[in-house]
C-alpha positions as a Markdown table, in Angstrom:
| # | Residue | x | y | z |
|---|---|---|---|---|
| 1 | Unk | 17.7 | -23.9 | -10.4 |
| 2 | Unk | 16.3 | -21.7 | -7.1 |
| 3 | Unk | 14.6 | -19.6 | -9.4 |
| 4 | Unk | 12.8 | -22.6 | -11.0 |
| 5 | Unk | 12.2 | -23.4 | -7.4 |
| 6 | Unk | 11.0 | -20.7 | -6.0 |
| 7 | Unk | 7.9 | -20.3 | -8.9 |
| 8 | Unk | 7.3 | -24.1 | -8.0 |
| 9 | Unk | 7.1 | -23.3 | -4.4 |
| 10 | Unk | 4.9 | -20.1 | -4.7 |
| 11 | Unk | 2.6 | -21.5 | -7.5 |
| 12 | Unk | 2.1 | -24.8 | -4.7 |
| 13 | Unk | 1.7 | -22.5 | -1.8 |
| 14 | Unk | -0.8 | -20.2 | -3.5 |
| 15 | Unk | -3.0 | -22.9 | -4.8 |
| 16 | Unk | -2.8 | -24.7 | -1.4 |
| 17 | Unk | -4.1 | -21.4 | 0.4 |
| 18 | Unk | -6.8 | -20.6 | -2.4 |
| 19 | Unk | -7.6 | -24.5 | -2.0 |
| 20 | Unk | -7.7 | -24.2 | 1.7 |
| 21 | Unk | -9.7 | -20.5 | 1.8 |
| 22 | Unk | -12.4 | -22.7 | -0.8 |
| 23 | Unk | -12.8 | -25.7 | 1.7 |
| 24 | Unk | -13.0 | -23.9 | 4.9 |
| 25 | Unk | -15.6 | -21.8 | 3.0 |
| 26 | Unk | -17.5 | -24.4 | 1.6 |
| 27 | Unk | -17.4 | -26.1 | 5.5 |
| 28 | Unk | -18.6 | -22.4 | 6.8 |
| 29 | Unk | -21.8 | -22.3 | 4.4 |
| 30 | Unk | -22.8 | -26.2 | 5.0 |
| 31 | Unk | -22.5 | -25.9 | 8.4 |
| 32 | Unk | -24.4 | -22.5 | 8.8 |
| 33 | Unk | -26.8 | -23.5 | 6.5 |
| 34 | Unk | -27.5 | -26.4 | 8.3 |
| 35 | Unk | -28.0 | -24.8 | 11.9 |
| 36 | Unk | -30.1 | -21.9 | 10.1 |
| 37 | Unk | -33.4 | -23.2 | 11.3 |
| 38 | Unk | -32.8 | -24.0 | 14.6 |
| 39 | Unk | -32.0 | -21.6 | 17.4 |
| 40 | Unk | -28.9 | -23.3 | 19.9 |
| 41 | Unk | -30.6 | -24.1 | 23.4 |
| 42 | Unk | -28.2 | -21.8 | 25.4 |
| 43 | Unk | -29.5 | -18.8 | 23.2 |
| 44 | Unk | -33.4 | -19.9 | 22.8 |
| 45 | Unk | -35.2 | -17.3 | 24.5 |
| 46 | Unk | -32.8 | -14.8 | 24.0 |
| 47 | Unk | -32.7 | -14.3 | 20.3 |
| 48 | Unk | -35.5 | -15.4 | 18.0 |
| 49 | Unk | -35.3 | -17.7 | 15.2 |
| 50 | Unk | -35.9 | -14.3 | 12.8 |
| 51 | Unk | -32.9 | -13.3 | 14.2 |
| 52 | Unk | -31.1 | -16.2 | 13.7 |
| 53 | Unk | -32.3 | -17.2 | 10.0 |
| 54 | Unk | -30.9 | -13.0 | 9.4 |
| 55 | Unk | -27.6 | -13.7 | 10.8 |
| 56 | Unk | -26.4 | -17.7 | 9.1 |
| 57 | Unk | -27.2 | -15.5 | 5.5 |
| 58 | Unk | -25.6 | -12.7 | 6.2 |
| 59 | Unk | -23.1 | -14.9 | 7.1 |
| 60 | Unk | -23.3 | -17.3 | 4.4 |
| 61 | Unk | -23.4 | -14.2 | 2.1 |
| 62 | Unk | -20.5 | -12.4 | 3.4 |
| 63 | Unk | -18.0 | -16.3 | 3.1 |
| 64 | Unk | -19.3 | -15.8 | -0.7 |
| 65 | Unk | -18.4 | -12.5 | -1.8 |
| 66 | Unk | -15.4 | -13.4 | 0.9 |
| 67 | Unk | -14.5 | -16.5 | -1.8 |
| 68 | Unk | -15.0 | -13.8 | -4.8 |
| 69 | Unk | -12.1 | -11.3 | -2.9 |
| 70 | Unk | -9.9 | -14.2 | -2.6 |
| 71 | Unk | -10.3 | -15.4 | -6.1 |
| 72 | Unk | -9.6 | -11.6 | -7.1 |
| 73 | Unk | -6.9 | -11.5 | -5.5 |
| 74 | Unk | -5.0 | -14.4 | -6.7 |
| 75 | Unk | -5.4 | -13.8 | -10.2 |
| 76 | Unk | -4.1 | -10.2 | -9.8 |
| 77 | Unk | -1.1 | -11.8 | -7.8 |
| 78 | Unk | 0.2 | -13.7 | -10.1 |
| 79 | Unk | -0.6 | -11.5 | -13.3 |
| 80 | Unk | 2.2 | -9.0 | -11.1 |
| 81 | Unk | 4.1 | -11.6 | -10.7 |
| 82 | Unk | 5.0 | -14.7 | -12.6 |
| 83 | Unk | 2.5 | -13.0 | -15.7 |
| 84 | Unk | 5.0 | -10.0 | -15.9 |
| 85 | Unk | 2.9 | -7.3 | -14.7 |
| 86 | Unk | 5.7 | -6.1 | -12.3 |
| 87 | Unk | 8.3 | -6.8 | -15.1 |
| 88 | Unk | 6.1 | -4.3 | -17.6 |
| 89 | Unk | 5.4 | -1.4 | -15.1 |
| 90 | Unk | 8.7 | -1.5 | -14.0 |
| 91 | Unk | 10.2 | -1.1 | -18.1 |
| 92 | Unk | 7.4 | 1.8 | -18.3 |
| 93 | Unk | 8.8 | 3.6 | -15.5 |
| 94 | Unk | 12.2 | 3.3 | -16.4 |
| 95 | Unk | 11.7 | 4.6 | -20.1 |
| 96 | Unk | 9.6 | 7.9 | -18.6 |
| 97 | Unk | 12.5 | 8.4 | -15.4 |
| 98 | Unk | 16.0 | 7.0 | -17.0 |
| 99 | Unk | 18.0 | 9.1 | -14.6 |
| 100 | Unk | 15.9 | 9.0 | -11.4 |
| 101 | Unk | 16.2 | 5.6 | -9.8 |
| 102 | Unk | 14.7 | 6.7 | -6.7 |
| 103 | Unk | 11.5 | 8.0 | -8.8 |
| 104 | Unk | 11.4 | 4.8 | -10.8 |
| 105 | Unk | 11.1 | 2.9 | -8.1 |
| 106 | Unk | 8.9 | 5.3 | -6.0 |
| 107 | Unk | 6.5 | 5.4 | -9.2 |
| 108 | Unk | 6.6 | 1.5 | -9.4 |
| 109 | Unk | 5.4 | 0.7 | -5.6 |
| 110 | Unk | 2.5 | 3.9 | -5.9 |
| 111 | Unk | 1.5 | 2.7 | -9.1 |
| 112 | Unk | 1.5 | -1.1 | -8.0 |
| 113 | Unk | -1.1 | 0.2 | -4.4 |
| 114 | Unk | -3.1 | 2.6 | -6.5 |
| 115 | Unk | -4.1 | -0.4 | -9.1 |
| 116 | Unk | -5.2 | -2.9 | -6.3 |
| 117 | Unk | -6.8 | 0.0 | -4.3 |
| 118 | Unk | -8.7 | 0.3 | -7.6 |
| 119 | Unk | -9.5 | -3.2 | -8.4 |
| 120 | Unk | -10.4 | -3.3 | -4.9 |
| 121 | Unk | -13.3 | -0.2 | -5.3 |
| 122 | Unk | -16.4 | -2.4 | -7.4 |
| 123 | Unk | -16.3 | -5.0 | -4.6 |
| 124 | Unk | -16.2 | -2.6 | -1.8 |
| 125 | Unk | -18.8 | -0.5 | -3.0 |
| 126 | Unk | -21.0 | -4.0 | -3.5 |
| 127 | Unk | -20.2 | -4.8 | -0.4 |
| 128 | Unk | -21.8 | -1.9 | 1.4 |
| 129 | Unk | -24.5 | -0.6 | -0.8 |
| 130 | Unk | -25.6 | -4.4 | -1.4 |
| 131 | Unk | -24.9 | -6.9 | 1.1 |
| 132 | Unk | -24.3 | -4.4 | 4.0 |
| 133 | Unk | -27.4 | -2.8 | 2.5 |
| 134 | Unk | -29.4 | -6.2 | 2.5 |
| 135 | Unk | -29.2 | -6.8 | 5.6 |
| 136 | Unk | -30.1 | -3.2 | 7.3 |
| 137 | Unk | -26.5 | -2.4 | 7.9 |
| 138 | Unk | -25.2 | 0.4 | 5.9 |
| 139 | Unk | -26.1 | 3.8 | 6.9 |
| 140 | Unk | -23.4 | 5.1 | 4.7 |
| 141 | Unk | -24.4 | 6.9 | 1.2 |
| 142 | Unk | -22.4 | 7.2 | -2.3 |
| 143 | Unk | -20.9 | 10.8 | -1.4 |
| 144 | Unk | -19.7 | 9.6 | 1.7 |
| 145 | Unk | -18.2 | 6.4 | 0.8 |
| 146 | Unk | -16.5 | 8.5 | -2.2 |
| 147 | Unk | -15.5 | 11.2 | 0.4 |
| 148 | Unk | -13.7 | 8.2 | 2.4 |
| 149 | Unk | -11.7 | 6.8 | -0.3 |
| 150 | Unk | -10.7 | 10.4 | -1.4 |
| 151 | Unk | -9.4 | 10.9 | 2.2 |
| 152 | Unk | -7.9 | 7.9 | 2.7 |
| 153 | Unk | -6.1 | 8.5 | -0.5 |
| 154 | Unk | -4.9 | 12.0 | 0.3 |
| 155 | Unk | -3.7 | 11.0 | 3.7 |
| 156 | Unk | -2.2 | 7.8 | 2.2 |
| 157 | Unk | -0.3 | 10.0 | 0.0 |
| 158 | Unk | 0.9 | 12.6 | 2.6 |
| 159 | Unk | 1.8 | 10.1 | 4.9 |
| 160 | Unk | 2.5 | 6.8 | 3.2 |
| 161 | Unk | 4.7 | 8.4 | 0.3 |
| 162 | Unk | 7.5 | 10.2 | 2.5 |
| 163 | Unk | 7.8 | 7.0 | 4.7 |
| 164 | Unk | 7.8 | 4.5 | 0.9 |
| 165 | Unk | 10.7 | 7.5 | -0.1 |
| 166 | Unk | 12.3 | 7.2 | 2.6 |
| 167 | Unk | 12.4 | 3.0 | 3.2 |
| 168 | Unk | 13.3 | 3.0 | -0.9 |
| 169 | Unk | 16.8 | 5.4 | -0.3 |
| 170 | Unk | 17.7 | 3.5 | 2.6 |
| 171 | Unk | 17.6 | 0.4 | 0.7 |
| 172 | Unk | 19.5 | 2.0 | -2.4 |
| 173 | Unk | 22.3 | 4.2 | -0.2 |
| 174 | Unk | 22.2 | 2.7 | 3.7 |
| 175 | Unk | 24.3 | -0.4 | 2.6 |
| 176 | Unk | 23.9 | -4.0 | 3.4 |
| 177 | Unk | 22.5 | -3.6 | 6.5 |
| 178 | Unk | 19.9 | -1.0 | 5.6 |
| 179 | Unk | 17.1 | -3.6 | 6.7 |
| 180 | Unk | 18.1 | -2.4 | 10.0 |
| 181 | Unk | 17.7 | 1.4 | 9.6 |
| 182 | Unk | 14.2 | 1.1 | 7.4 |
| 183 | Unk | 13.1 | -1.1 | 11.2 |
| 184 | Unk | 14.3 | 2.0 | 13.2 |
| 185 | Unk | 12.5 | 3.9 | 11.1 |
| 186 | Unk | 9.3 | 1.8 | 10.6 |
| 187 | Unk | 9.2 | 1.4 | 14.8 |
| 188 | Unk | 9.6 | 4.8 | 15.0 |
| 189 | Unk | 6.2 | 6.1 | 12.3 |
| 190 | Unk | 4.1 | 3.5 | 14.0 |
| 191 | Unk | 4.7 | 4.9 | 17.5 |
| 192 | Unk | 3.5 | 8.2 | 16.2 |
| 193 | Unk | 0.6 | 7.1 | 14.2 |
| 194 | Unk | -0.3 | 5.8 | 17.6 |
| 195 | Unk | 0.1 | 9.0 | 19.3 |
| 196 | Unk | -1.2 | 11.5 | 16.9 |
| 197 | Unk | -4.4 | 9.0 | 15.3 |
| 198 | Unk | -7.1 | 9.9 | 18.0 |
| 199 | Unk | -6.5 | 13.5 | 17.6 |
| 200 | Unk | -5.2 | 14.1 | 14.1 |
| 201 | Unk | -6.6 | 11.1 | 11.8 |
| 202 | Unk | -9.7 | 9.2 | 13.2 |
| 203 | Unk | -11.4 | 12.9 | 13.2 |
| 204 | Unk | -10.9 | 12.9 | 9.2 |
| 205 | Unk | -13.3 | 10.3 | 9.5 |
| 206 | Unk | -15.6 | 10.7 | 12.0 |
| 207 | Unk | -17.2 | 13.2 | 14.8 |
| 208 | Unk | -16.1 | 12.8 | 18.5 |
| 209 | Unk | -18.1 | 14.3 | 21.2 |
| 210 | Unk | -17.7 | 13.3 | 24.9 |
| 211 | Unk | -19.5 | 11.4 | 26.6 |
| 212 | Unk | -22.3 | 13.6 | 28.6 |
| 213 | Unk | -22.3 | 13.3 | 32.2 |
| 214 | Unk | -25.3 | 10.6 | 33.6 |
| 215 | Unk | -25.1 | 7.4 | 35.0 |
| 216 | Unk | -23.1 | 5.9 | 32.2 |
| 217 | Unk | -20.3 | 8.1 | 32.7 |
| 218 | Unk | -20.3 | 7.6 | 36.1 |
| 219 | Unk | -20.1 | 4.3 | 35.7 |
| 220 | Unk | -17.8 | 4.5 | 33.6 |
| 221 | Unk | -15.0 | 6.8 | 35.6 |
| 222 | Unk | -16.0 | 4.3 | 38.6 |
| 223 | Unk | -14.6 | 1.5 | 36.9 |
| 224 | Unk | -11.5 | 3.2 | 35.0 |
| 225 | Unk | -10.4 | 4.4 | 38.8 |
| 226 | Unk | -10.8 | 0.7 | 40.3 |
| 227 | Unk | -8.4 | -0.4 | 37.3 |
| 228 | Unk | -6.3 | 2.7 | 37.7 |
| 229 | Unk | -6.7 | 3.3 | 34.0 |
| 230 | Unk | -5.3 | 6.9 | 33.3 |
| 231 | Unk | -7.5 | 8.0 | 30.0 |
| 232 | Unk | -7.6 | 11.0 | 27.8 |
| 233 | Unk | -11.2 | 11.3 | 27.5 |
| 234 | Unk | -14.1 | 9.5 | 27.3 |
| 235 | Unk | -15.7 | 9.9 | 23.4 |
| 236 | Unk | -19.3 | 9.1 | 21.5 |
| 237 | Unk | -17.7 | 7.9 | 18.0 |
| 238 | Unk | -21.2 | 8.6 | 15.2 |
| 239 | Unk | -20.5 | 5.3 | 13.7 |
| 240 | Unk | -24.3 | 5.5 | 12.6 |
| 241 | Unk | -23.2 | 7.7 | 10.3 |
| 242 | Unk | -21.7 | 4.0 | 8.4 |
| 243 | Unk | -23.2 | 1.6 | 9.7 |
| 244 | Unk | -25.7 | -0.1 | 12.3 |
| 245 | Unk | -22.9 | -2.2 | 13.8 |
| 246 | Unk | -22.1 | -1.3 | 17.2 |
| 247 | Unk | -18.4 | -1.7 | 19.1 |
| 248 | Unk | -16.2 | 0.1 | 21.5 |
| 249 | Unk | -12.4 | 0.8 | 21.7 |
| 250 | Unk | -9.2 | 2.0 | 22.8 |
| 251 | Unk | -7.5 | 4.1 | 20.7 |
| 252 | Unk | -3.7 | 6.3 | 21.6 |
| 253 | Unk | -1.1 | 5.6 | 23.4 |
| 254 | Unk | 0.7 | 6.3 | 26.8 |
| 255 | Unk | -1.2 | 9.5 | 28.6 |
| 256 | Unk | -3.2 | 10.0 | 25.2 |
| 257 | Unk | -5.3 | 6.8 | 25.4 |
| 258 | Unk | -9.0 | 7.5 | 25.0 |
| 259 | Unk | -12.2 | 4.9 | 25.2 |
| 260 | Unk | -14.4 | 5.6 | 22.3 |
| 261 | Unk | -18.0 | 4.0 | 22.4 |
| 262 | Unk | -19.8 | 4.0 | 18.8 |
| 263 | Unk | -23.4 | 5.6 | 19.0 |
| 264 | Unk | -25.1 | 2.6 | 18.0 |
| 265 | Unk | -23.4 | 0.7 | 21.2 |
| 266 | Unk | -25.1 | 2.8 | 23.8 |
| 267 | Unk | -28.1 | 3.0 | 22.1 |
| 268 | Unk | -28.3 | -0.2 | 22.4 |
| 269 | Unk | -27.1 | -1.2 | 26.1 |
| 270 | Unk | -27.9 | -1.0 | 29.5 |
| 271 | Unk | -25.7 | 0.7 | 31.9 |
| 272 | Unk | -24.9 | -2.2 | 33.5 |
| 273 | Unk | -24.0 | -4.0 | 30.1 |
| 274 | Unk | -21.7 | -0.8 | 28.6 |
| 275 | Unk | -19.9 | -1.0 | 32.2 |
| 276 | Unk | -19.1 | -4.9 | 31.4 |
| 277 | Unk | -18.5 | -4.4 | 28.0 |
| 278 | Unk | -15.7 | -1.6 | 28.7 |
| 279 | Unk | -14.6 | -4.2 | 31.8 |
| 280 | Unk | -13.5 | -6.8 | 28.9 |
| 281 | Unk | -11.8 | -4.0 | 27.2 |
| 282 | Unk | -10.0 | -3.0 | 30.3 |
| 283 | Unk | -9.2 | -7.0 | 30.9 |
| 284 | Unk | -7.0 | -6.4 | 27.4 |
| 285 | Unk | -5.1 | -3.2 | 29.1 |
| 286 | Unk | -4.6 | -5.0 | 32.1 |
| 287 | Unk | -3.2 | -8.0 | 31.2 |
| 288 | Unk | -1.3 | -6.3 | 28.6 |
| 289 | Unk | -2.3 | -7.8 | 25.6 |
| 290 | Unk | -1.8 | -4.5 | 23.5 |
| 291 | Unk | 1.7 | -4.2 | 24.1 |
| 292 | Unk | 2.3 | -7.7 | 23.9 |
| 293 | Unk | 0.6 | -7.4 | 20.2 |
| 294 | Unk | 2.2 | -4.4 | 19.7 |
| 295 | Unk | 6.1 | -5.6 | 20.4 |
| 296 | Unk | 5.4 | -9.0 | 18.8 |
| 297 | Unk | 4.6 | -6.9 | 15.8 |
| 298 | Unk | 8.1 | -5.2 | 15.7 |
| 299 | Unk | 10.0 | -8.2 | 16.5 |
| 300 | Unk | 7.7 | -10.0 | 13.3 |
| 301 | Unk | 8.5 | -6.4 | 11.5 |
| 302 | Unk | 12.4 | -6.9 | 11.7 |
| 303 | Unk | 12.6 | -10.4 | 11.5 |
| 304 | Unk | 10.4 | -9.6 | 7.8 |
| 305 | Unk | 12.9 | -6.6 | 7.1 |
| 306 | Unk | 15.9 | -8.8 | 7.9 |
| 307 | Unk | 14.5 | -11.3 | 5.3 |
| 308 | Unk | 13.9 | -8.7 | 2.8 |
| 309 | Unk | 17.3 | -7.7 | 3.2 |
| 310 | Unk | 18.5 | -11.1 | 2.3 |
| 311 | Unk | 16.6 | -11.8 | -0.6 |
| 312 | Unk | 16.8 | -8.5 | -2.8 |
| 313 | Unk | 20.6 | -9.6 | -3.0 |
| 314 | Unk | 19.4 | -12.6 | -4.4 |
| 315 | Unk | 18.8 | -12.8 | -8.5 |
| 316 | Unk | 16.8 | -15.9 | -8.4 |
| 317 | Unk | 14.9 | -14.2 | -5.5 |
| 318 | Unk | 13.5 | -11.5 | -8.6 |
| 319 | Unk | 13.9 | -14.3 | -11.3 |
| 320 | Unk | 11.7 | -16.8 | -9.2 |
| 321 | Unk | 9.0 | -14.6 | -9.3 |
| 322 | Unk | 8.8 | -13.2 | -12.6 |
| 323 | Unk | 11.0 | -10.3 | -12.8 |
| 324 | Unk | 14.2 | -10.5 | -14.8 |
| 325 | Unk | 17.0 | -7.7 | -13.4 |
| 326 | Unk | 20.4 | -6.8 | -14.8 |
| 327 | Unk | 22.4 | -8.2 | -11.8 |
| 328 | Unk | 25.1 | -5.2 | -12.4 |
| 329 | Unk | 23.0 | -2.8 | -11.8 |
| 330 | Unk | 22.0 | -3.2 | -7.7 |
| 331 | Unk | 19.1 | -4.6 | -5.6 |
| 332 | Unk | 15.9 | -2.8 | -7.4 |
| 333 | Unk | 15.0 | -1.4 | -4.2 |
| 334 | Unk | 10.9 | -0.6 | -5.0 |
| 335 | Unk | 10.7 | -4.2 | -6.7 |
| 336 | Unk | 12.2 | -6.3 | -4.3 |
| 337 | Unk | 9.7 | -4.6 | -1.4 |
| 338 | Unk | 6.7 | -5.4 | -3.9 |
| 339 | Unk | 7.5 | -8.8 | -4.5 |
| 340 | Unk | 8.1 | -9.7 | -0.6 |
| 341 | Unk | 4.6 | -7.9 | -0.1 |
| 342 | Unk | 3.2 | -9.7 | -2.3 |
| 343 | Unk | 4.3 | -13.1 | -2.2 |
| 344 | Unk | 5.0 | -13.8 | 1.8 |
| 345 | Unk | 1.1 | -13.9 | 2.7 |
| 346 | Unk | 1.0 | -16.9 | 0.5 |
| 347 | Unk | 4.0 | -18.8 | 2.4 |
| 348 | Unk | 2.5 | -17.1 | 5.9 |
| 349 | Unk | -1.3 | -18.2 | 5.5 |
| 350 | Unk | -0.8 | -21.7 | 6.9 |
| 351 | Unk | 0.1 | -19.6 | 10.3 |
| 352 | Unk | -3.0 | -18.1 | 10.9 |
| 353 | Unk | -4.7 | -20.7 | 12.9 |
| 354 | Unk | -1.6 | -19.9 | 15.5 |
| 355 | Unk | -2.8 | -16.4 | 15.3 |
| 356 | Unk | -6.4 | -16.7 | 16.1 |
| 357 | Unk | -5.3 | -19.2 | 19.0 |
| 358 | Unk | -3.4 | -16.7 | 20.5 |
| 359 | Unk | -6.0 | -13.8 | 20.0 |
| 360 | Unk | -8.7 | -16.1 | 21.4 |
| 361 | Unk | -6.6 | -16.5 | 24.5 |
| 362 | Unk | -6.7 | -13.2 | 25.3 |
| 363 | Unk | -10.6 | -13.1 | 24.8 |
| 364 | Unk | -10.9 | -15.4 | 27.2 |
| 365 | Unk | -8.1 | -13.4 | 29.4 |
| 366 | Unk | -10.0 | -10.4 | 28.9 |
| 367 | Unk | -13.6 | -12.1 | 29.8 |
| 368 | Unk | -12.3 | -13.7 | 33.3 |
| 369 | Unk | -10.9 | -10.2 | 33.8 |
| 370 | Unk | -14.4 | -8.4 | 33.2 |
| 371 | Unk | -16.1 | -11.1 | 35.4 |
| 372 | Unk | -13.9 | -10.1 | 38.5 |
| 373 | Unk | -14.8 | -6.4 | 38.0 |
| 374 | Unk | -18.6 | -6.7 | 36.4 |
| 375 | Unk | -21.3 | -9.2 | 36.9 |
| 376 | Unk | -20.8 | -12.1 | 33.8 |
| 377 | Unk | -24.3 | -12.1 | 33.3 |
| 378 | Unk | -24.6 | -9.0 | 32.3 |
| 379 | Unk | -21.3 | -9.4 | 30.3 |
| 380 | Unk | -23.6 | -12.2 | 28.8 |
| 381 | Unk | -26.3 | -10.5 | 27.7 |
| 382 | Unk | -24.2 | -7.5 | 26.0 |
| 383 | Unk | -22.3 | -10.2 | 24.1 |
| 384 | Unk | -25.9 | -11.7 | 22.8 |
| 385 | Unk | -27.6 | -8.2 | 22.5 |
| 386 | Unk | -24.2 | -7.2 | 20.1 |
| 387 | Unk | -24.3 | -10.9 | 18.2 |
| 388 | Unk | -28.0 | -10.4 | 17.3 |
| 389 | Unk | -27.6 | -6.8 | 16.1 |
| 390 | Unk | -24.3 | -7.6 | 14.2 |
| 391 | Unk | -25.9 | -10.9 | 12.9 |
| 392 | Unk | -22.9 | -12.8 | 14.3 |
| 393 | Unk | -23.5 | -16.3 | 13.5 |
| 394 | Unk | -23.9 | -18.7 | 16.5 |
| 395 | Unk | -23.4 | -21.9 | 14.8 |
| 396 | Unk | -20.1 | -21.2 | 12.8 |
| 397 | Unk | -18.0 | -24.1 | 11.5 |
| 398 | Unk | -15.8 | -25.3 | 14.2 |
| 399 | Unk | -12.3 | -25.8 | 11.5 |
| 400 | Unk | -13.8 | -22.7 | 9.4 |
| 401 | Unk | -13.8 | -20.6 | 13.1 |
| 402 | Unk | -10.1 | -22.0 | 14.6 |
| 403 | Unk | -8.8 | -21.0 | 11.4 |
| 404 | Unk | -10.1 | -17.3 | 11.3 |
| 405 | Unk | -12.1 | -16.3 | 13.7 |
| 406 | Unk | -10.1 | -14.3 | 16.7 |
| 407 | Unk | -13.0 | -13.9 | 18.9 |
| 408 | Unk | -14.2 | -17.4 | 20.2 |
| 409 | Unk | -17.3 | -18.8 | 18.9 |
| 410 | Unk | -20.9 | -17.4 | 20.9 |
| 411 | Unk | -21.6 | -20.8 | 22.7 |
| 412 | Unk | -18.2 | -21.1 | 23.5 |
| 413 | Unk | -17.7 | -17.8 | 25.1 |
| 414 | Unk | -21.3 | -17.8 | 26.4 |
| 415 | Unk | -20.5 | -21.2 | 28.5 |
| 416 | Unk | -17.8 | -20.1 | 30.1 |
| 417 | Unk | -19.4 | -16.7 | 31.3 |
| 418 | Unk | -22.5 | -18.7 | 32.6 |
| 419 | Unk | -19.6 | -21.2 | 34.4 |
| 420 | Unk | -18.2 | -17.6 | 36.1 |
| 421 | Unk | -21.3 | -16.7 | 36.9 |
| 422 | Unk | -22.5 | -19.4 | 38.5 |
| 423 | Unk | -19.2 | -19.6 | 40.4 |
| 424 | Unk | -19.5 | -16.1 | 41.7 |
């Protein structure tokens, strides 16, 4: 009877997220569509109506091929689950592995990440050698995209296996409690990635120079010592290398935090702009939304573990999603984690808009923060120079936006920095 329940209640949640990803879509391309020919009045003789006609289609084509991921995705979910797929892959890996249950189940999760990394590939690759391409974005050609996934599949494998290995045996040998070790242990590899990414990972990627000394950087170390933020560095990031889109960031932890700015961000701004631009991103240090993201995440990580560790003790917990287990021989360790993967974003979905509320509090946060160091207005016109050269929609749909957006909408944002500045 819970088993019966539980396929009712995942088959209802994932058709009511698919349903609700298709609506706020179809509200996102009516709406953009709409406002496509008009320029809003705030933004008029900022950005030109060229401009804005570029950025509601690459909007409206990005919510398509969006809706064609989602799709994907759902049909691939419930082949693994409900369909069997899970219940197959794990038979083949028990027949080649009879006496390795640690390898079975080791083989079972890889093999479960390597076929949706790979289903995954077409749509990517259309993504930035067609749409990205489209629309002047993508800077990035076929060897390099192929020398990323290669990469990202080498360190996925020299990284992500030993942690998987090591999660899988505490969940076969730790005991009841072993939800409570894997969070020690899970706490304890994210703390690292953070330490060692800047310096170890992100230059697998990418080239890091620093910044040359001028004006900018002067500007720069100005405003880090009014903040008394201690940095590692101060890096140029050749994101032209990818793609036109420009950004900035913090990346490390404790004394090894460093800012990186892409190349196609200064290019593109002022000195004055790149010093209230980096003012915002201070705003987020300052009021310490990083950490606050960061613990919420463990606390969300251990609550998620601790439910794990419930369920795989359950047989209508396997049963409910489509996997049939012989209740005499233990919790299948690599199973039960696939299965919570898998099917918890389609119970967790309807939480997102709480997400993006919070997130855009902090924007806000972070804005009021980079008005009290920065001039707004020039604040303002990073924020429209960056929207127009990212083709960020300035008319999105108000239900589409609260649901995912985490940054708030242009005119929203834009409104409240003219308010500062006019108040200043």
């Amino acid at each position: 009877m819970q088993a019966t329940t539980l396929s009712v209640a995942f088959l209802m949640f994932l058709a009511l997220s698919v349903s609700v990803r298709l609506w706020l879509a179809s509200r996102q391309i009516r709406h953009v569509a709409a406002h496509r020919n008009v320029v809003p009045e705030q933004f008029s003789h900022r950005i030109t109506l060229e401009a804005h006609r570029r950025a509601a289609d690459y909007t409206v084509a990005k919510v398509k091929l969006g809706l064609v991921d989602s799709l994907i995705s759902a049909v691939v979910l419930v082949v693994l689950t409900l369909l069997g797929g899970l219940q197959w892959l794990a038979g083949l890996w028990a027949a080649w592995l009879p006496d390795a249950p640690l390898l079975q189940q080791l083989a079972l999760v890889v093999s479960v990440v390597v076929l949706t990394s790979v289903i995954e590939i077409p749509l990517d690759a259309f993504r930035q050698f067609r749409l990205e391409a489209r629309f002047g974005f993508n800077r990035m050609t076929p060897a390099l995209f192929l020398a990323d996934l290669f990469k990202s599949a080498a360190l996925g494998a020299a990284i992500g296996v030993p942690l998987l290995a090591a999660i899988l045996w505490l969940m076969l040998q730790a005991g009841e409690h072993w939800w409570l070790w894997a969070w020690v242990l899970w706490t304890a590899f994210n703390l690292v990635i953070l330490l060692v990414y800047p310096t170890l990972i992100a230059p697998l990627f990418n080239k890091f120079k620093p910044l040359e000394p001028g004006e900018v950087r002067s500007r720069v170390e100005g405003l880090l010592s009014r903040c008394g933020f201690a940095s590692n560095g101060l890096f140029v990031m050749d994101g032209s290398r990818r793609s036109a889109h420009g950004n900035a960031y913090f990346t490390g932890f404790g004394k090894g935090k460093r800012i990186v700015f892409f190349d196609t961000l200064l290019s593109r701004l002022d000195v004055d702009e790149i010093e209230a631009v980096l003012a915002h991103e201070l705003g987020h240090f300052k009021k310490r939304h990083i950490i606050k993201r960061l613990g919420l995440s463990f606390i969300g990580s251990l609550a998620a573990l601790a439910l794990l560790g419930y369920l795989s003790r359950q047989l209508w917990f396997y049963q409910g999603l489509g996997v049939h287990i012989d209740p005499l021989a233990g919790p299948p360790a690599g199973i039960a984690l696939l299965l919570f993967v898998l099917a918890l974003p389609a119970f967790t979905f309807v939480l997102r808009p709480l997400l993006t509320w919070v997130s855009r509090k902090d924007e806000f946060e972070a804005d009021a923060y980079a008005a009290s160091l920065a001039d707004p207005g020039r604040l303002t016109s990073a924020l429209v120079k960056l929207y127009e050269d990212n083709a960020s929609t300035l008319t999105p749909d108000p239900v589409h936006s609260a649901f995912y957006d985490s940054h708030p909408p242009a005119a929203i944002r834009i409104d409240r920095l003219s308010s500062m500045a006019a108040a200043a």
